[in-house]
C-alpha positions as CSV (number, residue, x, y, z in Angstrom):
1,X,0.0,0.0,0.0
2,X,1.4,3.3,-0.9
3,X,1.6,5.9,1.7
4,X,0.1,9.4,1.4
5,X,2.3,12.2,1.0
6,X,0.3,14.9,3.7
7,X,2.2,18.3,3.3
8,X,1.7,20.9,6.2
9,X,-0.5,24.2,6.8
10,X,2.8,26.6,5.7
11,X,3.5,24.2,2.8
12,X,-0.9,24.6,1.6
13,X,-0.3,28.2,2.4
14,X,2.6,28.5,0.2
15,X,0.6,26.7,-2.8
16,X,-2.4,28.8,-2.7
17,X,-0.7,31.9,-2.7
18,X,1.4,30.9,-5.6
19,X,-2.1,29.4,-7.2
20,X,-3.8,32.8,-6.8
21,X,-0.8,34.7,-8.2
22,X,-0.3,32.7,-11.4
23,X,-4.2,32.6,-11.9
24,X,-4.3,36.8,-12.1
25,X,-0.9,36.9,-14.1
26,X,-2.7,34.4,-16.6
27,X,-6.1,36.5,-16.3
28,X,-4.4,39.7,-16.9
29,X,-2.0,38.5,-19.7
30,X,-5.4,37.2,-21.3
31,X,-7.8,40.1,-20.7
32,X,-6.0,43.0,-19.2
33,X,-5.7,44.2,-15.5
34,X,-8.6,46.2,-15.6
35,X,-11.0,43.6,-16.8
36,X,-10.7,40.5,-14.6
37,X,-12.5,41.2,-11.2
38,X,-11.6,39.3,-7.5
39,X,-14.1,36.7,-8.3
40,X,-13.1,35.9,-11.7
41,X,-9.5,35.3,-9.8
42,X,-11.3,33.4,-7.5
43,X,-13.6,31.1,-9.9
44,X,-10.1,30.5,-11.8
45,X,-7.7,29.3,-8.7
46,X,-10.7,27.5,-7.6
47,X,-10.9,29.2,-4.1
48,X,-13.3,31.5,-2.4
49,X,-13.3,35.1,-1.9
50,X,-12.4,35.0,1.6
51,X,-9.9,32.5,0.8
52,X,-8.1,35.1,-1.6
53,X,-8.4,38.1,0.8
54,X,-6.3,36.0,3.4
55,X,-3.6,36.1,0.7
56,X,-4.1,39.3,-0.7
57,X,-5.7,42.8,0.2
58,X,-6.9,43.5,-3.4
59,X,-5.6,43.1,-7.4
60,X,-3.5,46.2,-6.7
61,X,-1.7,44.2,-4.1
62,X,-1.0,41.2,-6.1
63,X,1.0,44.0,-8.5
64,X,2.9,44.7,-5.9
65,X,4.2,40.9,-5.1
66,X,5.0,41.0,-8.6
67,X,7.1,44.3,-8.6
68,X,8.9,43.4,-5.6
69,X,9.5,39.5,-7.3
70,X,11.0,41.4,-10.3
71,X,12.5,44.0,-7.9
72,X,14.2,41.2,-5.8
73,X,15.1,39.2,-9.0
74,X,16.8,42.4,-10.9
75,X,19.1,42.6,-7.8
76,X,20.1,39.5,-7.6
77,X,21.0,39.5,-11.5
78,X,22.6,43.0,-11.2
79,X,24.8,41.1,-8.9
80,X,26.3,39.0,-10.9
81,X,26.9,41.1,-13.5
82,X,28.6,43.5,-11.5
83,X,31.9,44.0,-13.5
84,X,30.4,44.6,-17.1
85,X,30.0,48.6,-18.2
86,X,27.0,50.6,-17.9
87,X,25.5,50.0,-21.0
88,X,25.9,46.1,-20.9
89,X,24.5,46.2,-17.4
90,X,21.6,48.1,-18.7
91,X,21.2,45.7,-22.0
92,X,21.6,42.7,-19.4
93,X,19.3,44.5,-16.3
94,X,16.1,45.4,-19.2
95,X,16.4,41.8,-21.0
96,X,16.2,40.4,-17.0
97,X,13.4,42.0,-16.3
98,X,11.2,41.1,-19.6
99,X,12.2,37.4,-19.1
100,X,10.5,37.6,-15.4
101,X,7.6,39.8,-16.2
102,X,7.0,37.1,-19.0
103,X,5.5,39.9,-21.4
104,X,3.4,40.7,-18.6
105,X,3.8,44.6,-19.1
106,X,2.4,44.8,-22.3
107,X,0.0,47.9,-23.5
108,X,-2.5,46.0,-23.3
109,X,-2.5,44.3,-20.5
110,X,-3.1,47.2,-18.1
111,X,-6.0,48.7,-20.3
């Protein structure tokens, strides 16, 4: 008989959060930030509202988990790259940041 992997309360917390953050990333990559509501999040991750407001204060705050993901990531990369001149560490820093925004900050998806 195979045992049951159970995974703890931090561990499920950890999942949903992610869950409810990739669900609006898809939602706005697919219809814009300004046209997917809470609930549509919600229906998506398969979750309730409450559920999502222990996670998150609003859409506005999932934005800013994003920004300081990016923000955290660009720092790390900027790093590395420490000893390369100003306009390869630009090239390097804007190419960075499109690969973990994933096309994310299009035009269009913040109308």
């Amino acid at each position: 008989m195979k045992e049951k992997h159970y995974i703890t309360r931090k561990e499920q917390a950890v999942l949903t959060k992610k869950k409810i953050f990739d669900t609006t990333i898809f939602l706005i990559r697919k219809k814009g930030y300004s046209k997917i509501t809470i609930r549509e999040i919600c229906q998506n991750a398969e979750i309730s509202v409450g559920t999502f407001y222990l996670y998150f204060l609003s859409k506005d705050d999932i934005l800013l988990d994003l920004y300081s993901k990016v923000n955290q990531k660009l720092q790390d990369s900027a790093a590395i790259q420490n000893n390369d001149t100003p306009e390869k560490m630009l090239l390097f820093l804007v190419k960075a940041f499109l690969g973990t925004t994933g096309g994310l900050f299009r035009e269009r998806a913040f109308k």
